[in-house]
C-alpha positions as CSV (number, residue, x, y, z in Angstrom):
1,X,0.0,0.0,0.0
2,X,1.2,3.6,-0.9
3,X,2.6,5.6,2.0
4,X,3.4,9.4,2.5
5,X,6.3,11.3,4.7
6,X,7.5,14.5,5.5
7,X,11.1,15.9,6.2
8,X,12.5,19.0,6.7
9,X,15.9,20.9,7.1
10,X,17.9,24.4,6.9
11,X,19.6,25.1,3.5
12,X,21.9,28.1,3.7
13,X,20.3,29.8,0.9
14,X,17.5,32.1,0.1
15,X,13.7,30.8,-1.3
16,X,14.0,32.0,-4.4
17,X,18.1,30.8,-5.0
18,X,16.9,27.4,-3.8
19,X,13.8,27.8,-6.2
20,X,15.5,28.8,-8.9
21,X,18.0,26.1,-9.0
22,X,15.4,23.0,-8.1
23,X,13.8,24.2,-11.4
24,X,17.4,24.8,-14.0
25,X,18.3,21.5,-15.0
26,X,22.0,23.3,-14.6
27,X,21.2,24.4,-10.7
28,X,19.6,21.4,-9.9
29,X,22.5,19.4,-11.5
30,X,25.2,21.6,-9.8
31,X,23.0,21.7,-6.3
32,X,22.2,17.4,-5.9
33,X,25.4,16.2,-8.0
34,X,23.3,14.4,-10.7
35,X,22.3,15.0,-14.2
36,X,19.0,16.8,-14.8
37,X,16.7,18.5,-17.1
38,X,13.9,20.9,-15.6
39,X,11.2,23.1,-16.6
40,X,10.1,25.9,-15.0
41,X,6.3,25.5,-16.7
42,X,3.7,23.8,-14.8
43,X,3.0,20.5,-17.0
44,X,7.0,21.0,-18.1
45,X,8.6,17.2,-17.8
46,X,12.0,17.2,-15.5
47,X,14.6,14.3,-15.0
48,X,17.1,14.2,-12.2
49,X,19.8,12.0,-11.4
50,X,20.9,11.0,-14.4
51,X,17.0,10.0,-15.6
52,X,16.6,7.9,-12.8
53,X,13.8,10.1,-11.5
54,X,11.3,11.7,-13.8
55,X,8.4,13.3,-13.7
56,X,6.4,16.7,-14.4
57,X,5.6,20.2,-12.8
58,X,2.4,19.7,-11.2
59,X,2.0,23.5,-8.9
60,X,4.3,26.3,-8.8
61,X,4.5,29.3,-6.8
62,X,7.9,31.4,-7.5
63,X,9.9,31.2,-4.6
64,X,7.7,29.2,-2.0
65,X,6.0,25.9,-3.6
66,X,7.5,23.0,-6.2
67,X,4.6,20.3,-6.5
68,X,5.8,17.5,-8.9
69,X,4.8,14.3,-9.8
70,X,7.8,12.0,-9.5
71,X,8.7,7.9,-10.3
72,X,12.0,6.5,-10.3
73,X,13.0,3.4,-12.5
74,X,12.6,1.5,-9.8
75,X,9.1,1.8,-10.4
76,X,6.9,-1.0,-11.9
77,X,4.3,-0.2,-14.4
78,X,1.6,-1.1,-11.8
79,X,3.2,1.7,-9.5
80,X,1.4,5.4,-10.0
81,X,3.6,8.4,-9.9
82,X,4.3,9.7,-6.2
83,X,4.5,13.3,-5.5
84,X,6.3,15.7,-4.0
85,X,5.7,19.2,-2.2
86,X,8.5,21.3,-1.8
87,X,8.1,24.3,0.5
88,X,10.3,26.7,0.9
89,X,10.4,29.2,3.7
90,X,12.9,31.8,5.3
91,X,14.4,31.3,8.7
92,X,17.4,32.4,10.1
93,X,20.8,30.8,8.3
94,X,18.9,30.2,4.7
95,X,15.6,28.4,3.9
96,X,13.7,25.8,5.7
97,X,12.9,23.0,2.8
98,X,9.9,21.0,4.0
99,X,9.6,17.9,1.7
100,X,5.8,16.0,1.6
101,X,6.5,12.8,-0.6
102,X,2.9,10.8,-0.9
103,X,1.9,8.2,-2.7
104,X,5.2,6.5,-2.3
105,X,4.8,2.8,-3.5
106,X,5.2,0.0,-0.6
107,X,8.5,-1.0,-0.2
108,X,10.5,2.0,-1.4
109,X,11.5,3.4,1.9
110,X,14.6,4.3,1.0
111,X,13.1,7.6,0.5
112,X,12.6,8.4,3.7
113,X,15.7,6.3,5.2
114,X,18.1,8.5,4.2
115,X,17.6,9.3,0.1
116,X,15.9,12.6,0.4
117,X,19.6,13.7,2.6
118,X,21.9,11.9,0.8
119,X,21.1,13.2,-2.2
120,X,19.0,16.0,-1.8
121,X,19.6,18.3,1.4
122,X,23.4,17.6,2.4
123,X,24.3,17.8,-1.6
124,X,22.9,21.1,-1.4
125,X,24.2,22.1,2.0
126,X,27.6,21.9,0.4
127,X,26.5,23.3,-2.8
128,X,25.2,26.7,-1.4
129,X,27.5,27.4,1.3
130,X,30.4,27.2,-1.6
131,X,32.7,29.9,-1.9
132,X,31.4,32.2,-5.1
133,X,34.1,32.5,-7.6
C-alpha cells in the first residue's frame, strides 16, 4: 500500500536561489550532483539524477512551492507516480525546505531512510555554502 512522509531541514540559501535552482536542470545538477533536465512550466517534464527520477511540474508558486509528480526506474508499471511538495520558507541561516512525498509505492522506503539527505539536502548544503568565484 502507498505511503506518504514528511522531512525537513535548513539550507543556507534564500527561497527564491533554492527555487531557482530546483527548477534549472544546470542548478539542480550543480545543487544534488546528478544529471538533470527541468522546466520551469507547470505541466514541463523534468529528469534528475541522471533520468533515474522523472516526472512533471504539477503546482508552482515562484519562490515558496514546487509540486511534482515523481517515479523512479525503480518503479513498476503497476506503481502510480508519487509526488512531492516542496516548501520553501525563510528562517534564520537560509531556507527551511519542507519535503511532503505521498503516494510512495510500498516498499520504497529508501526515500525516507536517508535518500531525500543523501542526495537532496546535504548535496545542497555543500553546494550553497560554496565559496562564489
Amino acid at each position: 500500500m502507498p505511503f506518504g512522509f514528511t522531512l525537513s531541514d535548513t539550507i543556507p540559501a534564500a527561497p527564491q536561489q533554492i527555487y531557482d535552482a530546483w527548477l534549472d536542470g544546470d542548478g539542480h545538477s550543480a545543487m544534488t550532483g546528478g544529471g538533470a533536465t527541468a522546466s520551469q512550466a507547470v505541466g514541463g517534464a523534468f529528469t534528475a539524477w541522471d533520468g533515474y527520477i522523472s516526472g512533471r511540474n504539477l503546482a508552482l508558486e515562484p519562490g515558496w512551492r514546487i509540486v511534482q509528480s515523481w517515479r523512479t526506474t525503480r518503479f513498476t508499471d503497476d506503481d502510480a507516480d508519487s509526488q512531492i511538495e516542496v516548501l520553501l520558507e525563510a528562517v534564520a541561516g537560509g531556507t527551511r525546505i519542507t519535503l511532503h512525498h505521498t503516494n510512495v509505492p510500498d516498499g520504497h522506503s529508501g526515500y525516507q531512510d536517508g535518500g531525500w539527505q543523501d542526495h537532496y539536502f546535504e548535496p545542497m548544503k555543500r553546494w550553497f555554502s560554496r565559496p562564489l568565484p
